[in-house]
C-alpha positions as CSV (number, residue, x, y, z in Angstrom):
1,X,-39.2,10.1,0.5
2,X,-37.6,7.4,-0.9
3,X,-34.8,6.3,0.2
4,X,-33.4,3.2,-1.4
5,X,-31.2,4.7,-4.0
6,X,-29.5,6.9,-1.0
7,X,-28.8,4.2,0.6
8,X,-27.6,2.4,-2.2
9,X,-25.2,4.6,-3.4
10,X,-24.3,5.8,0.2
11,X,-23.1,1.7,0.7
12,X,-21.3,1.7,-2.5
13,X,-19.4,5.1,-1.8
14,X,-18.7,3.6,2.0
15,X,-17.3,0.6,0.2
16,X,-15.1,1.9,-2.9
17,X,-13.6,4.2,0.2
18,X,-13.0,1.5,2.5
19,X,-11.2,-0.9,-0.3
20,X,-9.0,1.4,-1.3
21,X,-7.9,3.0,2.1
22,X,-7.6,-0.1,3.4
23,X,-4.8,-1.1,1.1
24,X,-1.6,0.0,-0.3
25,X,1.5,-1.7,-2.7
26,X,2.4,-4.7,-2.2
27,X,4.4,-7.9,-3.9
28,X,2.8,-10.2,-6.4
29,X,6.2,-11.4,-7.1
30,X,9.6,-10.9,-5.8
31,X,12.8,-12.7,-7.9
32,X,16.7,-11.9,-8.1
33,X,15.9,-9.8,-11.3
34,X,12.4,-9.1,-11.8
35,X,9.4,-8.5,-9.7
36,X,5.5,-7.2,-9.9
37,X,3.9,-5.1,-7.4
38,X,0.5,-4.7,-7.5
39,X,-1.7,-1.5,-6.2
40,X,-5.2,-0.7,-6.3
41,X,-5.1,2.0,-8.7
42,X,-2.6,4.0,-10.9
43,X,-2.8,7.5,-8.9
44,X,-1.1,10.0,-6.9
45,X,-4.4,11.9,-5.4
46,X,-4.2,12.6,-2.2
47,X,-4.9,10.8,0.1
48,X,-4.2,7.2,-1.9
49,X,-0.5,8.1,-3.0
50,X,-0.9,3.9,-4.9
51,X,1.9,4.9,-7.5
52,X,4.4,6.4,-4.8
53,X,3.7,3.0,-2.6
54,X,4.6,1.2,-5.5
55,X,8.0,2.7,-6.7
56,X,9.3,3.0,-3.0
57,X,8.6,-1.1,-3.3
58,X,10.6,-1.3,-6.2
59,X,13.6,0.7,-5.1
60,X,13.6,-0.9,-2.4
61,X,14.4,-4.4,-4.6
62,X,16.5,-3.1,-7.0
63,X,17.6,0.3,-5.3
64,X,20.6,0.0,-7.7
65,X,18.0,0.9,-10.1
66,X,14.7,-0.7,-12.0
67,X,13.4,-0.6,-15.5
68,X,9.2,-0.7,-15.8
69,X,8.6,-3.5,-18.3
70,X,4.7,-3.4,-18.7
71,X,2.1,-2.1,-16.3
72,X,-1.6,-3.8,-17.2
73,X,-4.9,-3.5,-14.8
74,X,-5.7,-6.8,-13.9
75,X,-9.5,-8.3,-13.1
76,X,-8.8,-10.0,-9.4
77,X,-12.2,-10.7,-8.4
78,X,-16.4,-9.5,-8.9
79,X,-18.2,-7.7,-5.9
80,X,-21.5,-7.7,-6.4
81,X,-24.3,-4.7,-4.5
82,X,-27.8,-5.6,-3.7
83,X,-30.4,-3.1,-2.5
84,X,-34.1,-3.3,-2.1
85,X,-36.3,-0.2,-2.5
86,X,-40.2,-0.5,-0.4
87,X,-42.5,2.1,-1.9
88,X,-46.2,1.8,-0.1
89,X,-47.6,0.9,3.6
90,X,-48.7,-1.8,5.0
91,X,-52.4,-1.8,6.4
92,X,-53.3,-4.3,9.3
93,X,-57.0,-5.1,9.4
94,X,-59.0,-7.1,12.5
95,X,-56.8,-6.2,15.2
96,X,-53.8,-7.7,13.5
97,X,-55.4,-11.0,11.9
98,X,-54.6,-9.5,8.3
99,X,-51.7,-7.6,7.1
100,X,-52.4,-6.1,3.2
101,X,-49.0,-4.7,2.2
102,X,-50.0,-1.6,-0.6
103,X,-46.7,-1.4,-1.8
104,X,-44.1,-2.6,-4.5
105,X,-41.2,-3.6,-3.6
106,X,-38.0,-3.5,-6.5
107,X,-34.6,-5.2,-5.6
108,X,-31.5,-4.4,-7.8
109,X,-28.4,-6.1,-7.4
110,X,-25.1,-4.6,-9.6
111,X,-22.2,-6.9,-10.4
112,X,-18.9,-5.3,-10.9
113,X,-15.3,-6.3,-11.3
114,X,-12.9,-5.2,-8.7
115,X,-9.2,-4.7,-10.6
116,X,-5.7,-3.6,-9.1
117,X,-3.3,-1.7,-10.8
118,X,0.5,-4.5,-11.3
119,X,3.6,-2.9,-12.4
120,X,5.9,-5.6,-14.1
121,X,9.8,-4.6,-13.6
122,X,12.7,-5.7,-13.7
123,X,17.1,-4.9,-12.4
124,X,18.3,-2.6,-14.5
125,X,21.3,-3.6,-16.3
C-alpha cells in the first residue's frame, strides 16, 4: 500500500485546521478614526465564526458606529509541504555487509502562500 500521499495530505489537512483554529481577529492597526483588523478568512462557518470576530473588534473601537472602507486578502507569508514517498524493499546480502535498496524513492515539496482576510474601516461620521 502506499502511503505517502495519505500522509501527505493527512499533514496538510492537520495543518490548514490547526492555523486557522488557532487564530481569531485581531488589530493590524488601531487610530482615533480608522483602523484594520485582520482575520484568517472571510467566513461565518461554523466553527471559525472570522467575520463575527472581526466586527465585534470594530464595534468595539467605534461602537458609535463604523463604515467598511475596503476589505482586500493580503499575502502574509509562504509555507511550504515536503513529503517523501518509498516504493520498494531493501534486501541485505552476507549477513548485513551489503544493503541493495530495490526501490525508488520520489520527494515532493509544494509551496503555498498563506493569506489573511483585513477589513479597512473607519468612525462613522
Amino acid at each position: 500500500m502506499n502511503r505517502g500521499p495519505v500522509m501527505l495530505s493527512l499533514a496538510l489537512v492537520v495543518t490548514v485546521v490547526g492555523l486557522s483554529g488557532c487564530q481569531s481577529a485581531r488589530y493590524v492597526l488601531r487610530e482615533s478614526d480608522r483602523g484594520i483588523v485582520a482575520i484568517p478568512a472571510n467566513t461565518n462557518i461554523w466553527p471559525w465564526k472570522h467575520r463575527d470576530d472581526a466586527e465585534k473588534l470594530m464595534k468595539q473601537h467605534f461602537p458609535e458606529g463604523y463604515q467598511i472602507d475596503r476589505e482586500v486578502e493580503e499575502v502574509v507569508g509562504k509555507t511550504t509541504t515536503s513529503g517523501e514517498d518509498t516504493d520498494g524493499q531493501t534486501v541485505q546480502l552476507a549477513e548485513g555487509l551489503v544493503t541493495l535498496d530495490t526501490g525508488q524513492r520520489r520527494s515532493t515539496s509544494t509551496t503555498t502562500d498563506v493569506t489573511e482576510y483585513r477589513i479597512e474601516y473607519s468612525r462613522d461620521e
